[in-house]
N, C-alpha and C positions, 0 to 999 in steps of 0.2 A: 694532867689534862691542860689543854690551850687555851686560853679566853678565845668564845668568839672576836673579840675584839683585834687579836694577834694573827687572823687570819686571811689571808690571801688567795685570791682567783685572778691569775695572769694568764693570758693566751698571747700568742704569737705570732704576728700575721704579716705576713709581707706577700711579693711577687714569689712567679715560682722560680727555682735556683738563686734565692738571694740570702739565704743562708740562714731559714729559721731553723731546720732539722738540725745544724750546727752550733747554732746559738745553745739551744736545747742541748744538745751532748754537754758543751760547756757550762751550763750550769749544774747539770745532774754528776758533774764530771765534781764540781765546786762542792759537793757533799760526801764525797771517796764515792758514789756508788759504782763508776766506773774511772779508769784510769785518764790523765788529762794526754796521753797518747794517743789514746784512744779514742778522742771526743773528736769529734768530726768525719771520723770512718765507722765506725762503731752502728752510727743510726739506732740508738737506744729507742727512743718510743715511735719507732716504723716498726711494731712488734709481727704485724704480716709476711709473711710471705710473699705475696706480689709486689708491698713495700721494696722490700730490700733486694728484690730484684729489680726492680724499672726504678731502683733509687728515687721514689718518689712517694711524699706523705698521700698519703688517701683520705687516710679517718683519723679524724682531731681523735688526740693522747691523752692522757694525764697522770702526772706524776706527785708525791707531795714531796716537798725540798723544807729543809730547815735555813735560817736565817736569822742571822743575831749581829746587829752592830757592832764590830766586836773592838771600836773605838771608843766604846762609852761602858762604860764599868757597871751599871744595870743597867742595862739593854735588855728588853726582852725577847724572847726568843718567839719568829713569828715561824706560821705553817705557811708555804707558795703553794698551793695547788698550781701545776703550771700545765697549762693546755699545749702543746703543741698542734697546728692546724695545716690542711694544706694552702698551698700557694699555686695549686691549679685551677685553671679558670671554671673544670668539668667539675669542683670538688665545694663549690661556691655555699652548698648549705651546710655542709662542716664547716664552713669558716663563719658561719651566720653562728650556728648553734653553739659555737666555742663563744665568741663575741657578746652572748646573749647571758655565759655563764659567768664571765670577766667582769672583775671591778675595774680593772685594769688592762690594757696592751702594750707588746714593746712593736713596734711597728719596724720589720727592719726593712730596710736598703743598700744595696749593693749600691755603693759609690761610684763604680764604674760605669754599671747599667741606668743607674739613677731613678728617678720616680717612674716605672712602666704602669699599664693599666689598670693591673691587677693588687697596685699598689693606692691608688686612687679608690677603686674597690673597695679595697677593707678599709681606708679610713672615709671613708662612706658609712660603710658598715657599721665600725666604732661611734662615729657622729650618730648615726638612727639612732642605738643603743646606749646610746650614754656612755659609752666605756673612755674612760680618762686614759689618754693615748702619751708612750715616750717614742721616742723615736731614735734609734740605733745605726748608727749609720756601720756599718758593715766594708769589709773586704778593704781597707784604708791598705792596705799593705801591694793590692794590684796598680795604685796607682803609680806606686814608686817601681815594683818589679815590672810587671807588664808594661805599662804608657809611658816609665819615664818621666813621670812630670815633676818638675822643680818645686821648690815647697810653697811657692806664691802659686805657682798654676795647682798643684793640690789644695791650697787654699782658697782660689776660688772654684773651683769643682765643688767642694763642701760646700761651701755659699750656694751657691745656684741650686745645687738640691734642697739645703733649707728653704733657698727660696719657693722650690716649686711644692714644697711639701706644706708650706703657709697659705702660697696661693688655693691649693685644693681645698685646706680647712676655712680661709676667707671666702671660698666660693661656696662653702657650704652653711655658713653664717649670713652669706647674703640672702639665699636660696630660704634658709629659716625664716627670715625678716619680712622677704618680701610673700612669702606664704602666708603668714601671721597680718600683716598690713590688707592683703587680698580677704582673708577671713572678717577683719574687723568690718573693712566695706562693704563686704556680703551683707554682715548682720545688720550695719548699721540701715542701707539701703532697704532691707528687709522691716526692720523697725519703721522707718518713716510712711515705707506704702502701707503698713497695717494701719498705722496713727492715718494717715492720708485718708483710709477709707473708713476710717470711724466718725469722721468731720464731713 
């Protein structure tokens, strides 16, 4: 048996076609349960039918994955529950209700396409929920096949996406602050006209 302690809930969220269905192959792929040939066409937890025809997640997955350090000599071995979710914008309360189950998310991005809206979205989502977010930058290998870009210009591509993926979480930090600052003034204002009218 596993300590609750060793135990994991990661969901997956990103834009639609930024390559969380494939992320998912590859890690399910990281435990033998399917081939790593096969991870990326495969669409292991698209277990529907209309899934695997319109190549498109619908309804958040889950799968459990083992995980072990296997750099450090007692490591112990954790459970990932790993949600897969969709990345469509019509599929919006499966990504809530994944997000909701998660200690965790790997939030990915297609480096090409870079931060879209539905990316903004879920780490929205993530920020409501609390969920402690990494962020995966994805698809590094279009920008040399596809664009051609030199390794300084691939360089800053990655820069600018980190950038904008800071800015969303700074925009959501301010949005906290200044929500919380607007709530104290309510109360405080509310406190003094009581006091006001007891004098």
């Amino acid at each position: 048996a596993v300590s609750q302690d060793h135990i994991r809930n990661i969901c997956i969220l990103a834009h639609v076609d930024h390559g969380k269905t494939t992320c998912a192959d590859n890690l399910v792929a990281s435990n033998g349960i399917i081939s790593r040939q096969s991870a990326g066409k495969i669409r292991y937890m698209d277990s529907r039918m209309d899934e695997q025809e319109r190549q498109i997640t619908m309804k958040s997955s889950s799968i459990a994955l083992q995980w072990r350090n296997s750099s450090a000599e007692d490591s112990p071995t954790y459970i990932v529950n790993l949600i897969d979710s969709p990345g469509h914008v019509d599929f919006t309360s499966e990504v809530s209700m994944a997000a909701r189950l998660a200690d965790g998310a790997l939030v990915v991005v297609d480096v090409v396409e870079g931060v879209a809206a539905q990316t903004r979205t879920v780490l929205r989502q993530a920020w409501r929920d609390r969920v402690r977010t990494c962020l995966l930058l994805n698809k590094v290998d279009r920008l040399i096949i596809e664009l051609e870009l030199t390794p300084l210009e691939a360089y800053e591509r990655l820069l600018k996406i980190l950038e904008q993926v800071n800015a969303v979480n700074q925009q959501l930090v301010c949005e906290e602050v200044m929500a919380r600052d607007a709530e104290a003034t309510m109360r405080q204002g509310a406190a003094e006209s009581a006091a006001a009218g007891e004098g």
